[in-house]
C-alpha positions as a printed Julia matrix, in Angstrom:
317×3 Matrix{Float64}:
 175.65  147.65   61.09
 173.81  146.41   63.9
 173.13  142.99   64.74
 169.71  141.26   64.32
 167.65  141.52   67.51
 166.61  137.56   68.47
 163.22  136.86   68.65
 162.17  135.22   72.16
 160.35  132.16   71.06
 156.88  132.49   73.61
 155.15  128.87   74.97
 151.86  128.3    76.79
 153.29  128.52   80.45
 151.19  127.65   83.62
 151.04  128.51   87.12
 151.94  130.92   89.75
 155.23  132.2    90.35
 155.74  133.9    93.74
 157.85  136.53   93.28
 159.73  138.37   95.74
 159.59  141.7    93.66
 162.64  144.58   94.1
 162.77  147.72   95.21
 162.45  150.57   92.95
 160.76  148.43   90.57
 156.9   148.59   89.21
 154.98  145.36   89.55
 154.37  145.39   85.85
 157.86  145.82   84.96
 158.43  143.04   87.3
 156.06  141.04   85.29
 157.69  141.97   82.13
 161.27  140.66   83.54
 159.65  137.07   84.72
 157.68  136.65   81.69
 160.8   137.08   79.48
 162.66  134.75   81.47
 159.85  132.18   81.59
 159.56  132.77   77.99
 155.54  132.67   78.49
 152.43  133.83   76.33
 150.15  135.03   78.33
 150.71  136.73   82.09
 149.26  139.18   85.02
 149.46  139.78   88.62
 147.36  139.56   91.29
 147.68  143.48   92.52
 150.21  145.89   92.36
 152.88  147.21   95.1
 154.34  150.46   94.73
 157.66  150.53   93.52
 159.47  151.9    97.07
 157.37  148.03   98.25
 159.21  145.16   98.05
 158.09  141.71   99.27
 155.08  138.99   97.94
 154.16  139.48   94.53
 152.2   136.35   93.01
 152.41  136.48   89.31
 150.2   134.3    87.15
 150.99  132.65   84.11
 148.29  131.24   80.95
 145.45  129.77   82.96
 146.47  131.1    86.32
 145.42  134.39   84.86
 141.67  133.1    84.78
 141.5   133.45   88.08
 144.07  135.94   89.3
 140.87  138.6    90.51
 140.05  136.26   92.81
 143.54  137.0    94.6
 142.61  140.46   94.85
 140.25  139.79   97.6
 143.27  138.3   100.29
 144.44  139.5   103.34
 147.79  141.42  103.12
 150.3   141.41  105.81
 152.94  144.37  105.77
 156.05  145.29  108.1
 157.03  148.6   107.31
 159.59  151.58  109.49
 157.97  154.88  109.84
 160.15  158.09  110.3
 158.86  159.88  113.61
 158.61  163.77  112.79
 158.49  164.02  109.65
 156.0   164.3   107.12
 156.21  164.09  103.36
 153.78  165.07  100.48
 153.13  161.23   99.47
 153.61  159.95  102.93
 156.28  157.85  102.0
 160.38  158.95  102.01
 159.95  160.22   97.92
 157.71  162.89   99.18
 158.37  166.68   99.21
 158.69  167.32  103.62
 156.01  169.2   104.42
 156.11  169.45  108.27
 158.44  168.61  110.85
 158.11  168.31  114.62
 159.98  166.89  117.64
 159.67  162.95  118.33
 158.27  162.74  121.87
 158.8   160.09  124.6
 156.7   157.22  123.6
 156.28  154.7   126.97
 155.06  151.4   125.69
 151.88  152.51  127.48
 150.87  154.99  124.69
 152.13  152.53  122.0
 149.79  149.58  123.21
 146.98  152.83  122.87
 147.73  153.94  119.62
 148.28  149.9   118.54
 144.73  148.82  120.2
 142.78  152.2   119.03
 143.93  151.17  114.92
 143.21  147.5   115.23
 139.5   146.26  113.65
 137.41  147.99  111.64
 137.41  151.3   110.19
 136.79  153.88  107.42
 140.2   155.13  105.4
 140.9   158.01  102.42
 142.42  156.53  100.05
 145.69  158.65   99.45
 146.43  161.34   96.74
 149.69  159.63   95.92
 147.81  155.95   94.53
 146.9   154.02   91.74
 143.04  154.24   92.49
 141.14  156.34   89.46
 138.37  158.56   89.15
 136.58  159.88   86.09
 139.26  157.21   84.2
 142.45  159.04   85.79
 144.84  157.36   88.57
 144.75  159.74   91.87
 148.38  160.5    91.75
 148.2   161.98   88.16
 146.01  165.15   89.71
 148.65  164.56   93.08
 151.35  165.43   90.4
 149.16  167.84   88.59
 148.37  169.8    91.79
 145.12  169.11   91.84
 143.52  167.72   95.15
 140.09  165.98   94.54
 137.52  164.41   96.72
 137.86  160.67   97.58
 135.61  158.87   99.73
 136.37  156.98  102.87
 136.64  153.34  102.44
 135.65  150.35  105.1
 138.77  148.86  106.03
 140.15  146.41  108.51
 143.55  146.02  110.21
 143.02  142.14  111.85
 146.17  142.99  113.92
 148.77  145.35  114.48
 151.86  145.88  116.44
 153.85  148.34  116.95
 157.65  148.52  118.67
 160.35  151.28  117.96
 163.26  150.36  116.17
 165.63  153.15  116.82
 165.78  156.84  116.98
 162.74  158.23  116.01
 161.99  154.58  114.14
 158.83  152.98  114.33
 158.08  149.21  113.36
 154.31  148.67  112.07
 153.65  144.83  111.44
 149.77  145.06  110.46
 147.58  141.85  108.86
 144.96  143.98  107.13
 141.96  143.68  104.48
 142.46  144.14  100.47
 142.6   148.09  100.04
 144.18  148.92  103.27
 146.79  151.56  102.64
 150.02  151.07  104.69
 151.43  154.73  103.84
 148.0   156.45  105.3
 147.71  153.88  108.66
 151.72  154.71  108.68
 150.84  158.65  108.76
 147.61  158.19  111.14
 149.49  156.75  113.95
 152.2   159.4   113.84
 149.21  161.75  113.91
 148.22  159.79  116.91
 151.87  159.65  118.92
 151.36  163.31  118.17
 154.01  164.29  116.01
 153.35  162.75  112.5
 155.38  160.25  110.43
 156.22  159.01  106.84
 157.03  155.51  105.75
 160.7   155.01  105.3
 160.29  151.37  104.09
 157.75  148.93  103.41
 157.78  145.23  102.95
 154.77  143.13  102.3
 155.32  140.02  103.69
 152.78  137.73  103.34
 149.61  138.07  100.84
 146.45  135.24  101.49
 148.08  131.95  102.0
 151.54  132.94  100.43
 154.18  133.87  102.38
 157.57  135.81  101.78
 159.61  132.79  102.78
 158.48  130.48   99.75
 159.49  133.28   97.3
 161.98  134.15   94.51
 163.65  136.85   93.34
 163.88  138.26   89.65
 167.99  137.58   90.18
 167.09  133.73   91.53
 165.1   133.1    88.55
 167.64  134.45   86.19
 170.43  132.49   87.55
 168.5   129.04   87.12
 169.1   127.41   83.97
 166.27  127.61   81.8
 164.66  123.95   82.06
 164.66  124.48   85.4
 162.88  127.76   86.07
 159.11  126.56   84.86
 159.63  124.37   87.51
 159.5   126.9    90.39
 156.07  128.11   89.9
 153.03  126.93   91.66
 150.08  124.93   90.34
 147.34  126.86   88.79
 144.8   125.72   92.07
 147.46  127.13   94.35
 145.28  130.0    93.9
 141.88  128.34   94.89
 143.25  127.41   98.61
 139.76  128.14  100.21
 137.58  126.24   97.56
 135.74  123.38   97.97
 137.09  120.47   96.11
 134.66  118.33   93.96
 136.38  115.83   91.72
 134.05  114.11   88.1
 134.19  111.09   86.4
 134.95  111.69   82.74
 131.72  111.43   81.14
 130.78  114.66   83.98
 134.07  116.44   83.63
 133.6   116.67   79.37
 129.98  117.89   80.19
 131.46  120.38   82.52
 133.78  121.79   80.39
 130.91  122.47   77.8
 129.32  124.45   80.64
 126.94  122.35   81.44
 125.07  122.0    84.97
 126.38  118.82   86.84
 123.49  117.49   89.28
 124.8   115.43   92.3
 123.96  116.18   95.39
 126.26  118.2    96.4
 125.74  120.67   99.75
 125.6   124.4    98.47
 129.02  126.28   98.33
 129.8   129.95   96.65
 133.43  128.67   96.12
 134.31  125.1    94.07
 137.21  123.73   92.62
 136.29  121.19   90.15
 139.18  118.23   88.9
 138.85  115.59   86.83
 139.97  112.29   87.57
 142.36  109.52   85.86
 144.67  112.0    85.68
 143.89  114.34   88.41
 143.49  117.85   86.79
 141.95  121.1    87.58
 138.86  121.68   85.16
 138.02  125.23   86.43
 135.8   126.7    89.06
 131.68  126.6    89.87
 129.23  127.23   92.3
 126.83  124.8    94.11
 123.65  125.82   94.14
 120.51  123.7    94.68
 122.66  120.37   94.3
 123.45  121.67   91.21
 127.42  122.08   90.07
 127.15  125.77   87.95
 130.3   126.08   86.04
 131.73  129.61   86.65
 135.45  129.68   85.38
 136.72  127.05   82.79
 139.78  125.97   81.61
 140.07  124.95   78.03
 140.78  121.54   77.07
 143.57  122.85   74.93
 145.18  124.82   78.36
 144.59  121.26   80.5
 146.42  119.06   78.08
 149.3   121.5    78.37
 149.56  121.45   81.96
 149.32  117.78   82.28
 151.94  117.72   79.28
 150.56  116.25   76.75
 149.97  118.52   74.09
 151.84  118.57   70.99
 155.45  119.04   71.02
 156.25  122.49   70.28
 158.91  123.9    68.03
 162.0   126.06   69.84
């Protein structure tokens, strides 16, 4: 007879945890792992990273998931190793080879070229082999259907780029880029370039908007912490609001605000706010300023700012 399976006990948990996810791992299954260890109700991401990616994955927990879209919009910073030669099906070393050609001599001359002729703005195809849908289907469900369809060029910008070989035929692409940049496709355009084609062998994404690879932690670190220690390790919900404008209300303002209410106070006109409420200090959600007004935009509930300032009612575990 088989044993009873235990039922995980969920509790409101809040914040960003910067995960460091795998390799051969999907960002939602990632997701899936640190929400059962966190033990938390509600959770997302901030953008996915193919499973052969490893590196900065932010994943937001309860009211860090109000304003994970925002996230979307960051820089990216990659280091990935091409494979000079060779070219695959998906660009990347899962791919069928489709082509192969000799590696020529590559002076640092034609490097500093190809590196200077990449960086700033430009248009890209998004590739076959990605998540991005049309008519409701991803791309690389026609990719694995056979079925090549139209997709139009996107503006994109690579903010800087270097490139230095590695080894044999091994080419080291560093590049700070803008949200929907595809690594794989810059990866095969600069072979193209050096004039013999290429496929990413790795990639590593080391550094997404203000979060870096260095302050994260991997599915196995978070296991091995004892469980009253691993809610500890995330971030604060407003680690996600880093370019926001802080504006901080009495309480009278801050109960009106969370009604969404209009707060009038003089305040110069931003797009971006981060609005806290005083005595204790706590995030309240985020707004717009607009005429001197304060225009609420995203809210937390009172229910999810009680939690994180702990002082909600005891739960039962």
């Amino acid at each position: 007879m088989n044993a009873p399976r235990t039922r995980v006990q969920r509790r409101p948990v809040h914040g960003v945890l910067l995960l460091d996810k795998p390799l051969e791992m999907s960002s939602n299954d990632a997701l899936q792992k640190a929400k059962w260890l966190l033990r938390a109700e509600k959770a997302g991401h901030t953008g996915t990273l193919d499973p052969m990616a490893t590196g900065v994955l932010p994943l937001c927990f309860g009211a860090a998931t109000k304003f994970s879209q925002l996230h979307l919009d960051a820089d990216k910073t990659y280091e990935a190793v091409a494979r000079l030669g060779v070219r695959t099906a998906t660009g990347d070393s899962e791919g069928e080879v489709i082509e192969q050609r000799d590696v020529p001599v590559l002076p640092p001359e034609l490097l500093a070229q190809v590196q200077a002729r990449f960086t700033g703005a430009a248009t890209q195809v998004p590739p076959m082999h990605s998540a991005l849908k049309k008519d409701g289907r991803a791309l690389y469900e026609y990719a694995r259907a056979g079925i090549e369809v139209e997709r139009e060029p996107r503006p994109v910008t690579v903010f800087a780029l270097q490139l230095s070989l590695v080894g044999p035929g091994l080419l080291r692409i560093l590049a700070k880029v803008s949200k929907g940049t595809y690594i794989r496709t810059l990866g095969e355009d600069i072979g193209q370039a050096l004039g013999c084609g290429a496929h990413l062998a790795s990639l590593r994404r080391i550094a997404t908007g203000p979060f870096g690879v260095d302050q994260c932690l991997t599915l196995a670190e978070l296991e091995a912490l004892p469980e009253s220690e691993r809610q500890a390790r995330l971030l604060p919900v407003e680690s996600l609001l880093p370019g926001h404008t802080s504006v901080t209300l009495g309480a009278e303002d801050a109960g009106r605000f969370l009604s969404g209410l209009r707060r009038r106070g003089g305040w110069p006109d931003a797009s971006q706010v981060a609005v806290f409420g005083d005595a204790p200090r706590a995030l309240l959600g985020t707004a717009h300023v607009q005429a001197g007004e304060l225009i609420p935009s995203r809210l937390l509930s009172p229910i999810e700012i009680q939690q994180i300032l702990g002082v909600a009612e005891p739960e039962n575990v």
